[in-house]
VOBAKE-501683 format. One record per residue (C-alpha): x, y, z; residue number from 1. Coordinates in nm, 2 decimals. Layout:
! residues N
       u       v       w    i
       X       Y       Z  NUM
...
END
This chain:
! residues 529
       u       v       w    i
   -0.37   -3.15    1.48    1
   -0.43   -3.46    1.31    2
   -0.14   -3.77    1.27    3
   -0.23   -3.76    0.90    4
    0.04   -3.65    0.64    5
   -0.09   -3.54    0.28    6
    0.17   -3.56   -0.01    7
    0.18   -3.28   -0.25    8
    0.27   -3.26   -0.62    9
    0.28   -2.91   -0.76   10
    0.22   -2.97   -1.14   11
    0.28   -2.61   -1.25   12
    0.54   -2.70   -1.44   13
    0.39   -2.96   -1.63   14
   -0.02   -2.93   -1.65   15
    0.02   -2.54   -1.53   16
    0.20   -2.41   -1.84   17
   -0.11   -2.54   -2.07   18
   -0.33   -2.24   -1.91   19
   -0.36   -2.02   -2.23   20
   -0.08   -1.71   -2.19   21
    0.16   -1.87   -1.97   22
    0.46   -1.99   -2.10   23
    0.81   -2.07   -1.86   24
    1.13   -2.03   -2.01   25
    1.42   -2.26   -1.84   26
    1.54   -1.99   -1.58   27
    1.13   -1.98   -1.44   28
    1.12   -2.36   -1.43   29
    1.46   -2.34   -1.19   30
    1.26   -2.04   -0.98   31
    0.92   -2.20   -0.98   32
    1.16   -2.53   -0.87   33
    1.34   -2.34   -0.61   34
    1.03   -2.14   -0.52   35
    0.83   -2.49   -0.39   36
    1.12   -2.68   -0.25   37
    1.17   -2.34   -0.01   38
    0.77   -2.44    0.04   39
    0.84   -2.77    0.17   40
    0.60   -2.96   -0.17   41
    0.72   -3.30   -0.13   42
    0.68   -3.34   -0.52   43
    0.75   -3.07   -0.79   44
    0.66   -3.21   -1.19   45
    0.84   -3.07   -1.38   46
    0.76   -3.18   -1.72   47
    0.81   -3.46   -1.98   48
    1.14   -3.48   -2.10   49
    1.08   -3.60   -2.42   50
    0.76   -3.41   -2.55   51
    1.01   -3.05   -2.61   52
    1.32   -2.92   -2.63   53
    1.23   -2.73   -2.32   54
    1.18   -2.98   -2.10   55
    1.48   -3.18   -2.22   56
    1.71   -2.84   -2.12   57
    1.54   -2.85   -1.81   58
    1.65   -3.16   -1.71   59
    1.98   -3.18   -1.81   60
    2.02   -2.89   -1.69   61
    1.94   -2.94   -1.37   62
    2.10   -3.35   -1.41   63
    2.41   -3.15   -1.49   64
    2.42   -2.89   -1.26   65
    2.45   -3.12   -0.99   66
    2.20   -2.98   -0.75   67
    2.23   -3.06   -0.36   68
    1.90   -3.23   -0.23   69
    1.64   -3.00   -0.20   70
    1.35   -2.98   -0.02   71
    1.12   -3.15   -0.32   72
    1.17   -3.44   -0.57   73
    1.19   -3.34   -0.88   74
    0.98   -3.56   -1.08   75
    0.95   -3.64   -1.46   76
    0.66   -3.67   -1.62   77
    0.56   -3.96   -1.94   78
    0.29   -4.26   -2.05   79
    0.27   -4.59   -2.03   80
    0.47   -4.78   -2.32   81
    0.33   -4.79   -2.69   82
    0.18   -5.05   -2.80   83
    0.34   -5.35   -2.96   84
    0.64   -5.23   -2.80   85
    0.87   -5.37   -2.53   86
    0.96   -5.10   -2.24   87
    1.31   -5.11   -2.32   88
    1.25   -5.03   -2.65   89
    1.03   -4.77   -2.60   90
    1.17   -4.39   -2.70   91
    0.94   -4.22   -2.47   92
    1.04   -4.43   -2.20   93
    1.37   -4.37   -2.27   94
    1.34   -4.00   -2.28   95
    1.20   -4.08   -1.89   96
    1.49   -4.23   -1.76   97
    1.73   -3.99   -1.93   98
    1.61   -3.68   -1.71   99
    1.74   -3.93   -1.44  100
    1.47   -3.82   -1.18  101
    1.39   -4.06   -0.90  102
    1.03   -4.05   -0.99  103
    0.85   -4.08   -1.20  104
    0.50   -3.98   -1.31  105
    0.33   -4.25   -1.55  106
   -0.04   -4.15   -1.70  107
   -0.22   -4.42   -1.81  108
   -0.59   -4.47   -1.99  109
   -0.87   -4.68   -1.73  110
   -1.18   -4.57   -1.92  111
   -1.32   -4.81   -2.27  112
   -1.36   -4.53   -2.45  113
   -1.02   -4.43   -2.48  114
   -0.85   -4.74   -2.48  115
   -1.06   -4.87   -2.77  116
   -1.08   -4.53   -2.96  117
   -0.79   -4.34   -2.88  118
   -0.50   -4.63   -2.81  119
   -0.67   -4.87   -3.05  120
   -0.58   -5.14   -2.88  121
   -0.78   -5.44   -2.66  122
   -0.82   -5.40   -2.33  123
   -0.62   -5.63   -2.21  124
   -0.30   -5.53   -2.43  125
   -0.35   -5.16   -2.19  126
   -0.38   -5.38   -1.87  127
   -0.02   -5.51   -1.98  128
    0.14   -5.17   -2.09  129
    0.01   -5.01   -1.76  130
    0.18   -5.30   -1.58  131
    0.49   -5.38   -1.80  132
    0.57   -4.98   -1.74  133
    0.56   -4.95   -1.44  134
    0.79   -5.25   -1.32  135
    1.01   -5.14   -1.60  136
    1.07   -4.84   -1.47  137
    1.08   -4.96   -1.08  138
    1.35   -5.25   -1.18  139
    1.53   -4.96   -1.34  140
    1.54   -4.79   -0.95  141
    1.26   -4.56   -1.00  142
    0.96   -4.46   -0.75  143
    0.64   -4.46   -0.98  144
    0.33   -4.23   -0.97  145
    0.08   -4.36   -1.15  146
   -0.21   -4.12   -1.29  147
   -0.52   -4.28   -1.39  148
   -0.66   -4.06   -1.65  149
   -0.99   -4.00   -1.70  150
   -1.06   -4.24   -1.38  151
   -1.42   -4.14   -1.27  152
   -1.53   -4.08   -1.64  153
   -1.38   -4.48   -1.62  154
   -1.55   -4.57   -1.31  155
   -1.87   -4.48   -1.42  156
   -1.89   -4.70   -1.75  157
   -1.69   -5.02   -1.59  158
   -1.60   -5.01   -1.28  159
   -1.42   -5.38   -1.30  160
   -1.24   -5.27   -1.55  161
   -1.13   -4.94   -1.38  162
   -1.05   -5.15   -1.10  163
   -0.81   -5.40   -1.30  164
   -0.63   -5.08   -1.40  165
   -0.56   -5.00   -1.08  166
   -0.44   -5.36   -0.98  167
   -0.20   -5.39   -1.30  168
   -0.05   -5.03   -1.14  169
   -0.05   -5.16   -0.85  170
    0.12   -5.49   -0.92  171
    0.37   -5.33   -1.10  172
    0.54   -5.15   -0.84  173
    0.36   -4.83   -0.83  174
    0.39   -4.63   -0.46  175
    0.10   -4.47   -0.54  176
   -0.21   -4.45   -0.77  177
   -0.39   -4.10   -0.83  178
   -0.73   -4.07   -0.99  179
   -0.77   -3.79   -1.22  180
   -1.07   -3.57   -1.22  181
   -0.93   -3.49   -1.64  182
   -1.26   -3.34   -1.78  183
   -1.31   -3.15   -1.43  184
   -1.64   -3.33   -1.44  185
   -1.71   -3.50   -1.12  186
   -1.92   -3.36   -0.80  187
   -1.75   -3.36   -0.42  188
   -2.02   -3.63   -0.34  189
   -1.92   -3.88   -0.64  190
   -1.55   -3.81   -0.54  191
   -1.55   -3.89   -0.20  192
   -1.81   -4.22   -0.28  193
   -1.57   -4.36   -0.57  194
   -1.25   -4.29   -0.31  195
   -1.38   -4.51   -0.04  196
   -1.44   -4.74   -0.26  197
   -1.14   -4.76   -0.44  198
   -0.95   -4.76   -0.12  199
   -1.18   -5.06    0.05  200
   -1.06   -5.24   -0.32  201
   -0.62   -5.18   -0.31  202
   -0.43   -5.26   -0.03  203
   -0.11   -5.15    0.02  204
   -0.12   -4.88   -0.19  205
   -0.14   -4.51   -0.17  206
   -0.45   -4.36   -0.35  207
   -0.42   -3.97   -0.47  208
   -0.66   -3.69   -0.64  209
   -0.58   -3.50   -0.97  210
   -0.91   -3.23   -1.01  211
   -0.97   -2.99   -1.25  212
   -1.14   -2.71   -1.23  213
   -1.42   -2.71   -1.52  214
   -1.71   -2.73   -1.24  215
   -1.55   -2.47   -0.99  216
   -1.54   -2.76   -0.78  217
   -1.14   -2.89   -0.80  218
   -1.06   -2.80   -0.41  219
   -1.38   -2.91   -0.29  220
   -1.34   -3.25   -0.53  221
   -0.97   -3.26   -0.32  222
   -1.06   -3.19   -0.01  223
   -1.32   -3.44   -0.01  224
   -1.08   -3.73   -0.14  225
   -0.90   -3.66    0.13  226
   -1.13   -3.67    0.37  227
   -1.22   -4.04    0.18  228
   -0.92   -4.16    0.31  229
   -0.62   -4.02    0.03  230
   -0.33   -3.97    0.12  231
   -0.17   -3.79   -0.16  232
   -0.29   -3.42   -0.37  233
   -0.22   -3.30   -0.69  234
   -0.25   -2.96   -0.84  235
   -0.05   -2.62   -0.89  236
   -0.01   -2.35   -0.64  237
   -0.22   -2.08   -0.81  238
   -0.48   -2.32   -0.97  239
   -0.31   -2.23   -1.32  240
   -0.39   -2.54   -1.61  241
   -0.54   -2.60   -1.89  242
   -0.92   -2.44   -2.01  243
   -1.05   -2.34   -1.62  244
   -0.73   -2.42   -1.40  245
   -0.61   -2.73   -1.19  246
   -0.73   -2.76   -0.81  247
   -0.57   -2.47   -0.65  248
   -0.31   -2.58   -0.37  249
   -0.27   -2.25   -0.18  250
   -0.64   -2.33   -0.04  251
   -0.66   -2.70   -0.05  252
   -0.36   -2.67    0.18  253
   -0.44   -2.39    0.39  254
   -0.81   -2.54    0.43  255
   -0.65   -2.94    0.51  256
   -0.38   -2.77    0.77  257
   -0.62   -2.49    0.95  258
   -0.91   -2.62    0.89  259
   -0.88   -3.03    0.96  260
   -0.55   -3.03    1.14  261
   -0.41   -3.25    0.81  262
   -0.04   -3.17    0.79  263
    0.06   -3.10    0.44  264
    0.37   -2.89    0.49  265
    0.66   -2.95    0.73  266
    0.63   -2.74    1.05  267
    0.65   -2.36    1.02  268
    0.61   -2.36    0.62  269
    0.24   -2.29    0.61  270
    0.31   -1.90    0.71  271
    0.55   -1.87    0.38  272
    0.20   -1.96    0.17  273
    0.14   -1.63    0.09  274
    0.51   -1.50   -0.05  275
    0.54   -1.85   -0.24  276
    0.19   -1.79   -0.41  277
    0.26   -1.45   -0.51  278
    0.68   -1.55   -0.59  279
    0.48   -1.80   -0.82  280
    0.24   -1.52   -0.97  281
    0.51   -1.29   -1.09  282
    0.74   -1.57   -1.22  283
    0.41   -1.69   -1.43  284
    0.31   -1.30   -1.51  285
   -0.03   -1.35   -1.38  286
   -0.22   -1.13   -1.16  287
   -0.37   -1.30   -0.87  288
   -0.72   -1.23   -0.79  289
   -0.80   -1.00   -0.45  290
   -1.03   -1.25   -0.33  291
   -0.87   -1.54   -0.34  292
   -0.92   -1.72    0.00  293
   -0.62   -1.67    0.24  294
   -0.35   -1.55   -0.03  295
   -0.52   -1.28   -0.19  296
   -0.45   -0.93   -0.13  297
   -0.84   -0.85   -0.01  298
   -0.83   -1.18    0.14  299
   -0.84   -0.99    0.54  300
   -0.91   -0.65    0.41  301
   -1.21   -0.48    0.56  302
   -1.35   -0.15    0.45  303
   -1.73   -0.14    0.63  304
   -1.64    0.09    0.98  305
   -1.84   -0.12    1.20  306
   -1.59   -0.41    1.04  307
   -1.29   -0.24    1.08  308
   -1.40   -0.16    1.46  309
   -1.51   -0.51    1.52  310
   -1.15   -0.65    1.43  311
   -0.95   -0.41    1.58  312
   -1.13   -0.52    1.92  313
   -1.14   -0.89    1.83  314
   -1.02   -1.03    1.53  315
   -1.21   -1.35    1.50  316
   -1.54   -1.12    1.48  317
   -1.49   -1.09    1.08  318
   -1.20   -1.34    1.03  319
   -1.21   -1.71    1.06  320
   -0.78   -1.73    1.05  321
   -0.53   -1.49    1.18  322
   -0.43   -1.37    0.85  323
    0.00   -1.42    0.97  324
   -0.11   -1.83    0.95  325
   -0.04   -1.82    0.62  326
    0.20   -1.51    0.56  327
   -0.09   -1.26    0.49  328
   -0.19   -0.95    0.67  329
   -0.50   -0.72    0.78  330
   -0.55   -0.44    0.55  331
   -0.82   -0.14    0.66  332
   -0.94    0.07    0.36  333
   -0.98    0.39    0.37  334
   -1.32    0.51    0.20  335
   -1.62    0.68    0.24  336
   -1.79    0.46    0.43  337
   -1.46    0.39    0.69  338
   -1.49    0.51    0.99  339
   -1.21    0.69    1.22  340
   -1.05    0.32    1.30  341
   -0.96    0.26    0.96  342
   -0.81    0.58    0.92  343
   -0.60    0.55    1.23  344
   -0.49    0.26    1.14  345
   -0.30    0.38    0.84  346
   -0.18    0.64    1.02  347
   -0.04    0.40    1.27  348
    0.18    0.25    1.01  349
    0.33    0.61    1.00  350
    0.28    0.75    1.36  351
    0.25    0.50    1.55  352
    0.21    0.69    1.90  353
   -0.10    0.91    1.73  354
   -0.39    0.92    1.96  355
   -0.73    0.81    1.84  356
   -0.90    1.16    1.95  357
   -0.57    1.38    1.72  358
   -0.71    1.68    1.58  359
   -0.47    1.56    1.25  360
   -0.72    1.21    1.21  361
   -1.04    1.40    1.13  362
   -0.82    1.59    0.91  363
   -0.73    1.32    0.74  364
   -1.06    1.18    0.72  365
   -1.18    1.48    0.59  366
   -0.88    1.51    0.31  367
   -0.97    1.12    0.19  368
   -1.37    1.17    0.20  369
   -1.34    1.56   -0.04  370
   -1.10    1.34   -0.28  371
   -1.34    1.05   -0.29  372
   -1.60    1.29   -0.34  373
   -1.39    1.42   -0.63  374
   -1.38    1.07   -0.81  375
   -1.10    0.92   -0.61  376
   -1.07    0.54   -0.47  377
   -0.82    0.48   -0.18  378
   -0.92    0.16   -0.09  379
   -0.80    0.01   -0.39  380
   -0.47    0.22   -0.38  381
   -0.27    0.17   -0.06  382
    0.03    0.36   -0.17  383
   -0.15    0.68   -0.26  384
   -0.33    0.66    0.09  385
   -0.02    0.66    0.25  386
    0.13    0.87    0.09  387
   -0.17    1.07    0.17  388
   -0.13    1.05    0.51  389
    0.23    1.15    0.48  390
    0.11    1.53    0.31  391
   -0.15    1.57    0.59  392
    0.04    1.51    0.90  393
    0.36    1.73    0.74  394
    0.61    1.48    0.70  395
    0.61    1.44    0.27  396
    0.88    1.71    0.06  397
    0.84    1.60   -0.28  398
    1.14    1.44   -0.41  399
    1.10    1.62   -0.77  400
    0.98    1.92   -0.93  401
    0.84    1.89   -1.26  402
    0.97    2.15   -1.49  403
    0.85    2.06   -1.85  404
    0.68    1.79   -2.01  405
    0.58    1.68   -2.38  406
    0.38    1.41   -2.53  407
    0.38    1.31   -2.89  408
    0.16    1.06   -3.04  409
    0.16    0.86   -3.40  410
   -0.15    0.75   -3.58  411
   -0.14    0.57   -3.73  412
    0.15    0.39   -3.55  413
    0.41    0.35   -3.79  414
    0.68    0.09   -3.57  415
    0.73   -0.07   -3.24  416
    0.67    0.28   -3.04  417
    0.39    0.49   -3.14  418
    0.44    0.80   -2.85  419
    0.71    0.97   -2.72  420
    0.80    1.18   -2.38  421
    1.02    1.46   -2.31  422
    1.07    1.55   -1.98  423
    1.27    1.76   -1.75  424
    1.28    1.73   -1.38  425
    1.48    1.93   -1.11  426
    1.59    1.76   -0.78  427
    1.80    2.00   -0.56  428
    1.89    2.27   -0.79  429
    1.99    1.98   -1.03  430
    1.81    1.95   -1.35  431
    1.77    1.62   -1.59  432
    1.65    1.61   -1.92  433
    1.53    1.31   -2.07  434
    1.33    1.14   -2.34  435
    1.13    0.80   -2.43  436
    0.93    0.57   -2.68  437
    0.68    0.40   -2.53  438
    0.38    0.17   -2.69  439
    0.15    0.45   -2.60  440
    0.14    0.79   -2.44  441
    0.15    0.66   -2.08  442
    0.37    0.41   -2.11  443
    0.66    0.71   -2.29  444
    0.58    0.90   -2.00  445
    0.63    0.62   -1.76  446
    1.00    0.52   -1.93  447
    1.06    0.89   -1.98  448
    0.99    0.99   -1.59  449
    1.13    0.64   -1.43  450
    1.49    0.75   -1.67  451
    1.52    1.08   -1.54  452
    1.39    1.01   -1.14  453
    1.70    0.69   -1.16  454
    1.98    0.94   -1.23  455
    1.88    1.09   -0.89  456
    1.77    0.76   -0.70  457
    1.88    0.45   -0.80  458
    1.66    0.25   -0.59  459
    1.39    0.25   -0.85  460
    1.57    0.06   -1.08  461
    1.39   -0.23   -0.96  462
    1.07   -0.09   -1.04  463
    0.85   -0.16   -1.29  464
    0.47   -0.12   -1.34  465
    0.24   -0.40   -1.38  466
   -0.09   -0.33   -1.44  467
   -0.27    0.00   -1.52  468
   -0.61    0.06   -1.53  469
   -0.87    0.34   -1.64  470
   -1.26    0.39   -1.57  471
   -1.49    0.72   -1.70  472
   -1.63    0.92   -1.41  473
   -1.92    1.08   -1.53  474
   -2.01    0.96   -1.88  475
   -2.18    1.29   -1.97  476
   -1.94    1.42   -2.24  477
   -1.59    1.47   -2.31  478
   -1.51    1.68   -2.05  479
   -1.59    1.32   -1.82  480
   -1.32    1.33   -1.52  481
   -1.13    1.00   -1.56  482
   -0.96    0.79   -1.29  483
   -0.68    0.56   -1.33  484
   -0.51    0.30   -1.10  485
   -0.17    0.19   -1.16  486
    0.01   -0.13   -1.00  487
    0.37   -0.17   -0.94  488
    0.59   -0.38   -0.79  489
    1.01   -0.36   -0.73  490
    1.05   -0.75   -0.71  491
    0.97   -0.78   -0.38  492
    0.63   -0.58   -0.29  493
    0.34   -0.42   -0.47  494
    0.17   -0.14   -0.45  495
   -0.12    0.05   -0.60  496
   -0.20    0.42   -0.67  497
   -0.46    0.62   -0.80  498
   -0.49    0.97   -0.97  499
   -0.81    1.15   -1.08  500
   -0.86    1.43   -1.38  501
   -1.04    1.52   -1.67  502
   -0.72    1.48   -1.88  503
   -0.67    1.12   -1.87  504
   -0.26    1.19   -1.91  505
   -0.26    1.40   -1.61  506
   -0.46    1.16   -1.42  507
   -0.20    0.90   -1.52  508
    0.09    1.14   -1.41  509
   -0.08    1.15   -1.09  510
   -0.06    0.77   -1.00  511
    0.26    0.75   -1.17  512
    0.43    0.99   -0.96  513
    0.29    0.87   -0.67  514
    0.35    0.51   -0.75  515
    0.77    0.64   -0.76  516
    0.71    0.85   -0.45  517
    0.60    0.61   -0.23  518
    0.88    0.34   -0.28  519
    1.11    0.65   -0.19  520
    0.87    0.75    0.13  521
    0.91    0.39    0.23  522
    1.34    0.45    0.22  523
    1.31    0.74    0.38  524
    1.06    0.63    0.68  525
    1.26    0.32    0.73  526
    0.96    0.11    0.59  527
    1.21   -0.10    0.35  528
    1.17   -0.47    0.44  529
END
């Protein structure tokens, strides 16, 4: 390890909630807040006060709520003064020092094009508001973060002038000057070049990176700054922002800490990565792709059997980090192609003390391979293969019997709802009878089932399905078997199952079912974290 420190400022907040379908109300501002500071970010920011009501709530919220000292600064987030205008006479300014953060975050145009065409003023007058701004706001008691938009776009038409940006920032007080990738435009090569030079140019200052993601390249752009001598990263912690995303965090960090020995994190934060990034995903609503590097659910999941047996005798044979360095762990699917190592291992997680040679893994092996044959897909659907697991080695009852069950569909839909469920279900001699709307057959059934199954187990309050998913079998005519793979989560885990049938409503049963027995299996094995 290193003696280098990198800063971090999580933008989420600010340049995360322009990604197209996310929008935070207050209450996920003060989670995603709380969620980072537990994380150890050194800088969260959170927004600028006076572009919406929003943000100005936020704030004073938070201003008047009288937080203790958390983990991160909150910072505020605004531009340089207007023209023509004196700081202290500036509104925006004003709406700045009103959320009454100790820093600040002041953007600023370096690049001709926009200072002549979109500020309309001379250069020199945007030399002056950068500086005037910034020692404004530093006389006023306030650490200032200046963020040179547009700064390699900049560089590359006049570099003297970018330069004399730079020094009015840095004459005005600020701790620390970041050069923004804005149009996501720049290669790692260019980055790292224009870095060192900047650095070799400004003394005393701290130099940051701000990348987008337009060129897939954001965390390489980062990492490469970095390794040009910055000393301070911007982004958001799931790569959320505006058109293709910011630089992700979750892997600049875990690459700059496992990878280069660059502490970014305080000691012993870097294995809560994984919990933040998903915490993060579910306050956003956004679904986290299985392959994203160390945080992602397929992230040290192996399937292949020669894979599976390679790991199991040495872990470093198909995984370049222990997956617990960042608060993930090892998954082995279960398909057709897994061998009797995978399949052990899931049994494992139920009997532990079963030998590798048990007449009841071959059975199970056999069970998963006929249902695969028969259109099922377990590695994608860790719940049903447990569960699985449970029926072959004798140890599953079913906690419900199914005694009716009607759908009814509207077309065309004529309000809100357009299906509804009627079910009744027996549990110990007990019966319950229950009905639901939902926006579609499955969804009824889901409210309908999930309303009777509470009565009798109030554990599943909590739970709640998130994604749902359907894919033709055999395209050959309407008779095509169907499979479909539900997600759900209770707050605090997710889970996946699967269900297979020519009638795409029983299929759907199937993985709903399952998806409601398995949080129960887990209660009744002990498995509840």
């Amino acid at each position: 390890m290193s003696d280098r420190k990198i800063e971090i400022l999580d933008t989420t907040l600010r340049d995360g909630a322009q990604m197209e379908g996310i929008s935070f109300s207050v209450n996920d501002k003060f989670q995603v807040f709380d969620s980072l500071s537990a994380l150890g970010i050194k800088y969260v920011e959170a927004g600028n006060p006076g572009s919406n009501p929003k943000d100005r709530e936020f704030f004073a919220r938070y201003k008047n709520e009288q937080r203790q000292p958390a983990g991160s600064v909150l910072a505020a987030f605004g531009s340089t003064r207007r023209k023509g205008m004196k700081p202290q006479d500036d509104p925006g300014l004003a709406d700045l020092m009103s959320a009454d953060t100790s820093t600040i975050v002041v953007f600023g145009k370096c690049w001709n094009l926009q200072v002549r065409e979109v500020l309309r003023v001379s250069l020199k007058e945007n030399l002056s508001m950068i500086e005037d701004t910034i020692s404004w706001l530093v006389s006023n008691g306030r650490e200032v973060i200046f963020d040179a938009e547009h700064f390699f776009e900049a560089w590359r038409e006049n570099r003297d002038y970018a330069l004399d940006c730079m020094r009015a920032a840095a004459r005005g007080g600020a701790v620390c000057i970041c050069l923004c990738d804005t149009n996501g435009s720049t290669m790692p090569e260019e980055v790292s070049r224009v870095t060192g030079e900047v650095l070799s140019e400004l003394e005393g200052v701290k130099i940051g990176i701000h990348c987008h993601n337009d060129t897939g390249m954001a965390v390489a752009n980062s990492i490469a700054a970095v390794l040009a001598g910055a000393d301070h990263v911007q982004g958001t912690l799931n790569g959320i922002g505006e058109r293709c995303g910011n630089a992700n965090l979750a892997t600049i960090i875990a690459n700059l800490e496992l990878k280069y020995g660059i502490s970014c994190l305080p000691e012993g934060k870097l294995e809560h990565l994984t919990p933040a990034v998903r915490n993060m995903a579910e306050i956003a609503n956004i679904v986290i792709p299985n392959g994203e590097p160390y945080v992602g659910i397929s992230a040290f999941t192996h399937k292949a059997g020669m894979h599976v047996d390679g790991v199991k005798k040495n872990p470093s044979t198909f995984e370049h980090v222990p997956p617990e360095s960042v608060g993930n762990s090892r998954r082995f699917l279960m398909s057709e192609i897994a061998g009797r190592a995978a399949v052990l291992d899931v049994i494992h997680r139920i009997r532990p003390d079963m030998a590798k040679d048990a007449p009841e893994v071959a059975r199970v092996l056999h069970k998963m391979k006929e249902l695969e044959h028969q259109g099922y897909h377990f590695e994608g659907a860790e719940a049903s293969q447990e569960l699985l697991v449970c029926k072959e080695l004798g140890m599953y009852k079913p906690f419900f019997n199914l005694e009716k069950i009607r759908i009814a569909s509207e077309q065309p839909q004529t309000g809100e709802y357009s299906a509804y469920a009627f079910i009744k279900i027996l549990v110990d001699g007990i019966d319950e009878t229950t009905a639901a709307e939902g926006e579609g057959p499955v969804n009824a059934m889901d409210r309908a089932l999930k309303k009777a199954m509470k009565v009798f187990y109030p554990q599943l309050t909590s739970v709640r399905l998130t994604d749902y998913k359907v894919r033709v079998l055999n395209a050959d005519d309407t008779a095509s078997s169907v499979r479909t793979l539900i997600e759900s989560t209770d707050g605090h885990r997710v889970w996946r199952t699967v269900g297979v049938s020519t009638d795409i409503l029983e299929a759907s049963w199937q993985a709903l079912v399952d998806s409601l027995e398995y949080k129960l299996m887990r209660s009744k094995l002990g498995w509840e974290d």
